[in-house]
C-alpha positions as CSV (number, residue, x, y, z in Angstrom):
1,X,11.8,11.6,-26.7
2,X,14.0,10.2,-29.3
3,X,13.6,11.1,-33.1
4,X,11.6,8.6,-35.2
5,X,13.5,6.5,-37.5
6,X,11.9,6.9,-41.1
7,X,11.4,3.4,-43.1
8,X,12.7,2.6,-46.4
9,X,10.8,-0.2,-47.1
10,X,12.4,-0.8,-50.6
11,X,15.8,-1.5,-48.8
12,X,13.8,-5.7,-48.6
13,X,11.3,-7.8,-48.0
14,X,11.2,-7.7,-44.3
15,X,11.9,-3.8,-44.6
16,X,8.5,-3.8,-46.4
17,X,6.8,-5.8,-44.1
18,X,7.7,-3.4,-41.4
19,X,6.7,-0.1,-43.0
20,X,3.2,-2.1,-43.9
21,X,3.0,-3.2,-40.2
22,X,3.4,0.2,-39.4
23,X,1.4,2.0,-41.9
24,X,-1.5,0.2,-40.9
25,X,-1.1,0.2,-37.2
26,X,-1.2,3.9,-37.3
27,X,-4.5,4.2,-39.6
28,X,-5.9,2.1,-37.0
29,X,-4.9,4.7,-34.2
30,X,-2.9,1.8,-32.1
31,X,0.1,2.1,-30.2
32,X,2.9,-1.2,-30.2
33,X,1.6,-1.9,-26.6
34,X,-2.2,-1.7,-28.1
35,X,-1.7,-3.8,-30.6
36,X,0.4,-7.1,-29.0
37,X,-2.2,-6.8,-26.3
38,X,-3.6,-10.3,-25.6
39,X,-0.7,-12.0,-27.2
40,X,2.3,-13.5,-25.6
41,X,4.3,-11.0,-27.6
42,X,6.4,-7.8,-26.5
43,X,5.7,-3.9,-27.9
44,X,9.6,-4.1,-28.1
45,X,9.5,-7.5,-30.7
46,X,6.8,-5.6,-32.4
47,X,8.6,-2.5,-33.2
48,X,11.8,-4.7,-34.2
49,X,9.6,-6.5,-37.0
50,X,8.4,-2.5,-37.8
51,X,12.1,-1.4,-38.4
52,X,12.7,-4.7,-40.7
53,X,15.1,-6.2,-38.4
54,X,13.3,-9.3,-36.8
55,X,10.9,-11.4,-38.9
56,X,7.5,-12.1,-37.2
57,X,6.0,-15.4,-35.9
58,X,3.1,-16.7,-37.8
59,X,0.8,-16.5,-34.3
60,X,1.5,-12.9,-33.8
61,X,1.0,-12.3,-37.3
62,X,-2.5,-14.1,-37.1
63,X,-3.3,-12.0,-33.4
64,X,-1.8,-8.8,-35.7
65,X,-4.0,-9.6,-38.3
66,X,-7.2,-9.8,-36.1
67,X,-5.9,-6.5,-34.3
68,X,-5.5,-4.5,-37.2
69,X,-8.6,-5.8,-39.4
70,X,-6.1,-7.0,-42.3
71,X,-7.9,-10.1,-43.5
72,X,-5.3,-12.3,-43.2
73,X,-1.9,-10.0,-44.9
74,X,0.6,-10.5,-42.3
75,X,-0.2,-14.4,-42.0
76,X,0.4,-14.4,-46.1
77,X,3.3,-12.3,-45.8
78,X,5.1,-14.7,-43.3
79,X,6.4,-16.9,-46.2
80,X,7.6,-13.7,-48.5
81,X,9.9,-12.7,-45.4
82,X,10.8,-16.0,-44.8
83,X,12.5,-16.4,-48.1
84,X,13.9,-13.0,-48.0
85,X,15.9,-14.1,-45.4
86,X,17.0,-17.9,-46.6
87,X,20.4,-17.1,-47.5
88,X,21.7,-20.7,-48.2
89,X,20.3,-22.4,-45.2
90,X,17.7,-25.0,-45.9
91,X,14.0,-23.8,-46.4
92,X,12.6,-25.1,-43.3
93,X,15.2,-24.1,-41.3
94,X,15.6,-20.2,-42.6
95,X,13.7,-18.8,-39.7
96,X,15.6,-21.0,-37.0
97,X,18.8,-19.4,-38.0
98,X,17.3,-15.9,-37.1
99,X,16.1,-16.7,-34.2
100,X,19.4,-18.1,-32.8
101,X,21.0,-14.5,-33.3
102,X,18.0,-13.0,-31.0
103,X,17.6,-16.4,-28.4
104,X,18.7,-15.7,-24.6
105,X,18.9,-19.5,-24.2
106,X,19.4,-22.1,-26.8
107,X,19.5,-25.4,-25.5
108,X,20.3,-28.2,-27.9
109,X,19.7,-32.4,-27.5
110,X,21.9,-34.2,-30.8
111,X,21.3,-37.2,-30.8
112,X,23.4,-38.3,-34.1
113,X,24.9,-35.2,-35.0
114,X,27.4,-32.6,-33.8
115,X,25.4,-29.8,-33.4
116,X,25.8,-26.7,-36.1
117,X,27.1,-24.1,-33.5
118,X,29.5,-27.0,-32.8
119,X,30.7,-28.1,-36.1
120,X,33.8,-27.7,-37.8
121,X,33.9,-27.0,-41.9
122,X,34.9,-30.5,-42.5
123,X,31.9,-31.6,-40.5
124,X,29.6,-30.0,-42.1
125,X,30.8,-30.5,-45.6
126,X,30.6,-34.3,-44.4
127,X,27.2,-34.2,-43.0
128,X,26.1,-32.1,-46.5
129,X,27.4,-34.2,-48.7
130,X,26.6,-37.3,-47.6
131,X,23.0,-36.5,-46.7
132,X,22.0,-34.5,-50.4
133,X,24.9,-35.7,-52.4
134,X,22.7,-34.4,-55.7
135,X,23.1,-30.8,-54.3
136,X,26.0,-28.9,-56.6
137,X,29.1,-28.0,-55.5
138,X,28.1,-24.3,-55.5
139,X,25.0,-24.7,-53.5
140,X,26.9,-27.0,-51.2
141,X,29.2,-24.8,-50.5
142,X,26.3,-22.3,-50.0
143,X,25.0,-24.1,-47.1
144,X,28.2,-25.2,-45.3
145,X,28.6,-22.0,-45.5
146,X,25.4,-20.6,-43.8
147,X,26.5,-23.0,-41.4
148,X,29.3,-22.0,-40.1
149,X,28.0,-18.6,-40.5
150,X,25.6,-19.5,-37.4
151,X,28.2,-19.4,-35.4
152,X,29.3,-16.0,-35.3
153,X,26.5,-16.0,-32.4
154,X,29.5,-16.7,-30.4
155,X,31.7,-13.6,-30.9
156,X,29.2,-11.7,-29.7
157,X,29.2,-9.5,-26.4
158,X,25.3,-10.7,-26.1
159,X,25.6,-14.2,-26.8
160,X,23.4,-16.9,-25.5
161,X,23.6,-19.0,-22.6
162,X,23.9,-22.0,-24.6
163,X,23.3,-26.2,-23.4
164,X,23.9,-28.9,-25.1
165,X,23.4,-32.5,-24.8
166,X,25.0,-35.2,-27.2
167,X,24.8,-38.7,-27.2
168,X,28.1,-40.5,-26.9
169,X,27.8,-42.5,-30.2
170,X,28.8,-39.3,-31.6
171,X,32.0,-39.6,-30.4
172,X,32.5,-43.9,-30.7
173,X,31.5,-43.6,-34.3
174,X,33.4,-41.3,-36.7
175,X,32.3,-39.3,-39.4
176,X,35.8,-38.3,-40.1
177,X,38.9,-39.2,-40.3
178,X,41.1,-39.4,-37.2
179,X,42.8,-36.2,-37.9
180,X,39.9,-34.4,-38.7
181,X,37.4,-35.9,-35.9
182,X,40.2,-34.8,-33.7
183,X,40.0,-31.6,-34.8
184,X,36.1,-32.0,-34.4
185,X,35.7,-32.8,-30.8
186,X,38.8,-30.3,-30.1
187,X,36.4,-27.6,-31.6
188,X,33.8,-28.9,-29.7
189,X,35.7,-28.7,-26.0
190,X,36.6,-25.1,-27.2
191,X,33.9,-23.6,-28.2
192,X,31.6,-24.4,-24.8
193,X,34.7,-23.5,-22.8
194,X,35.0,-20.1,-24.2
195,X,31.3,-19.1,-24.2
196,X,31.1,-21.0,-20.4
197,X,28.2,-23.3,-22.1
198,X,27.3,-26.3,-21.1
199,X,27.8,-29.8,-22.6
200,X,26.5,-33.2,-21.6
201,X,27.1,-36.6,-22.6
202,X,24.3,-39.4,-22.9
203,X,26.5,-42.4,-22.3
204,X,26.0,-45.6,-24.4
205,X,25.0,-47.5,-21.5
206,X,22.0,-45.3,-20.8
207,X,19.0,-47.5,-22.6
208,X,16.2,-45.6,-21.7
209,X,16.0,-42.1,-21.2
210,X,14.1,-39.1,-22.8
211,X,13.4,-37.9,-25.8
212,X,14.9,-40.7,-27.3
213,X,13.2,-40.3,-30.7
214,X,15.0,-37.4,-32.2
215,X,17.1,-33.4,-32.1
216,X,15.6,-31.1,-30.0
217,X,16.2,-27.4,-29.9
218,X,14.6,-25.2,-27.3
219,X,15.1,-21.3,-27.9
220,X,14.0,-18.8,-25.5
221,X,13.7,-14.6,-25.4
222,X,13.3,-12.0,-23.5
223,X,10.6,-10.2,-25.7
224,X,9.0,-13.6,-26.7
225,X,7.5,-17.0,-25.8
226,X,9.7,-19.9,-26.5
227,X,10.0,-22.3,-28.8
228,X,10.8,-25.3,-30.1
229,X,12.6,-27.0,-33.4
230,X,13.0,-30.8,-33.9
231,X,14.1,-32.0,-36.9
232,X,13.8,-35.0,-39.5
233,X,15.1,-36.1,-42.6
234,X,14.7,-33.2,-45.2
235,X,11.7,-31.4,-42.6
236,X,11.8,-29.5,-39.8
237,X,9.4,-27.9,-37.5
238,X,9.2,-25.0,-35.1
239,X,6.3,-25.5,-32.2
240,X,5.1,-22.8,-30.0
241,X,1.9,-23.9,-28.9
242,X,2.9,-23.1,-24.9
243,X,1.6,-26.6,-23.3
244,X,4.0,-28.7,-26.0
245,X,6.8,-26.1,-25.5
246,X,6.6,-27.2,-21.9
247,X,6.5,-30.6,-22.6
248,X,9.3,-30.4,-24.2
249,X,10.8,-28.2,-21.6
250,X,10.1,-31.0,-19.1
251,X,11.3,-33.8,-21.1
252,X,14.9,-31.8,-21.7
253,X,14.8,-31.4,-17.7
254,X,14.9,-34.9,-17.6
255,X,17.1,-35.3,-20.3
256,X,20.0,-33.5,-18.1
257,X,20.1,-35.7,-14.9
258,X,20.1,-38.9,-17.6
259,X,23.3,-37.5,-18.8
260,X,27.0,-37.7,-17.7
261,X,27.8,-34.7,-15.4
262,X,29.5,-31.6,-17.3
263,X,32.7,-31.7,-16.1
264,X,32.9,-35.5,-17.1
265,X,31.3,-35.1,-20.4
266,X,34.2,-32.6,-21.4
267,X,37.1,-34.4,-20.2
268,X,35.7,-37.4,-22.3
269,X,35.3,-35.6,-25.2
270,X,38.9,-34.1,-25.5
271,X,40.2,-37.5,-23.9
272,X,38.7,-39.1,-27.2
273,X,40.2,-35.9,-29.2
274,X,43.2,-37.0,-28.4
275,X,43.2,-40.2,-28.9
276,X,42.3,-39.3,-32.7
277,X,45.0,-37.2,-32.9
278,X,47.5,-40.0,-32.0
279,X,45.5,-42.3,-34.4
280,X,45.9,-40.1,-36.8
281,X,50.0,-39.7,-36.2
282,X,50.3,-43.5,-36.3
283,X,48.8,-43.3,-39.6
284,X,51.4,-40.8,-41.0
């Protein structure tokens, strides 16, 4: 049997949650296994929140709290961790940057935007900017930062499989200038080549298909249900009731045989790369 690892809970918030969590899961005499029963949760997710290094979902904090008799302190400790672990993203989308470090799947539908795994810094200083130019320069940079930050997912030996599907108006209309839209898609071509992702394109000539009303993000774990994250102007929200996660599941299924073919979708994104890049040479 290994050795127990001992808990500082001063080392941070989460750290404190953990040793709490654990504290009181012992007084009640209940192993990991005992306690997640009945929930869609693992022992193993459980004893990561324990050592402070995954936060916990606000339903297994509600089935923790009814397990362990706590009237309700996990569910109000949610937010405290939460911020703990904010770190220059924006508030409401602080716990979907965990989760992407811990998803076995993320599979992405952008709409109007480059996705953030995909983006270059120039991109995302763009998309910044122009969406909260009354953010300072310092907390811009903060959050083009965090950002690009994400995608260290990608160096990774245990990366996810990752899917995305973007819309082709992304690529008609730039946010950049030639030179640097080149550079944009470029990245884009790279980066789903070298993790063997894939990428679709929804062509403008497609007038119907689904989902047509905004981003979806679908995450999914081996020690965990999974989830969903859509996103709106200065909101976001993660859903993980299961019969809307599989709606969602559904309607990204769908989503996929309304879009271009992989192989198709890449060669017309780096076709259009370089045709910014000679754009961009005319102009010099």
């Amino acid at each position: 049997m290994g050795r127990r690892k001992d808990l500082d809970a001063s080392l941070s918030v989460p750290s404190f949650y953990g040793g709490e969590l654990r504290w009181k899961r012992e007084r009640e005499g209940l192993t990991l296994a005992e306690v997640v029963d009945g929930s869609f949760y693992s022992a193993t997710l459980l004893s990561e929140i324990e050592l402070g290094n995954r936060s916990m979902p606000l339903a297994l904090a509600r089935h923790v709290d009814e397990r362990l008799k706590t009237d309700g302190f996990f569910v109000r400790r949610c937010e405290d961790a939460r911020r703990a672990r904010q770190s220059g993203h924006a508030e409401y989308f602080a716990d979907v940057a965990e989760m992407e470090r811990y998803a076995e799947v993320v599979e992405e539908w952008a709409p109007m935007l480059v996705p953030g795994l995909l983006q270059t810094k120039a991109y995302a200083r763009k998309i910044i900017r122009t969406g909260s130019p009354w953010l300072s320069p310092e907390t811009g940079g903060k959050q083009v930062d965090a950002r690009l930050k994400r995608a260290e997912i990608w160096e990774r030996e245990a990366r996810p499989a990752y899917w995305a599907i973007v819309h082709e108006t992304l690529v008609r209309r730039p946010l950049l200038p030639p030179g640097e839209m080149a550079e944009q898609l470029a990245h884009i071509g790279q980066v789903v080549r070298s993790v063997q992702g894939v990428l679709q394109i929804v062509p403008d000539t497609a007038a119907a298909y689904p989902l047509m009303m905004g981003m979806v993000k679908v995450m999914t774990f081996p020690d965990a249900p999974p989830v969903i994250y859509t996103e709106g102007i200065h909101r976001g929200q993660l859903i993980d009731y299961p019969p809307l996660v599989k709606d969602y599941r559904r309607s990204y299924g769908l989503l996929r045989a309304a879009a271009l073919p992989p192989e198709a979708s890449l060669a017309l994104i780096e076709s259009a790369a370089e045709d910014y890049r000679n754009a961009a040479e005319q102009q010099d």
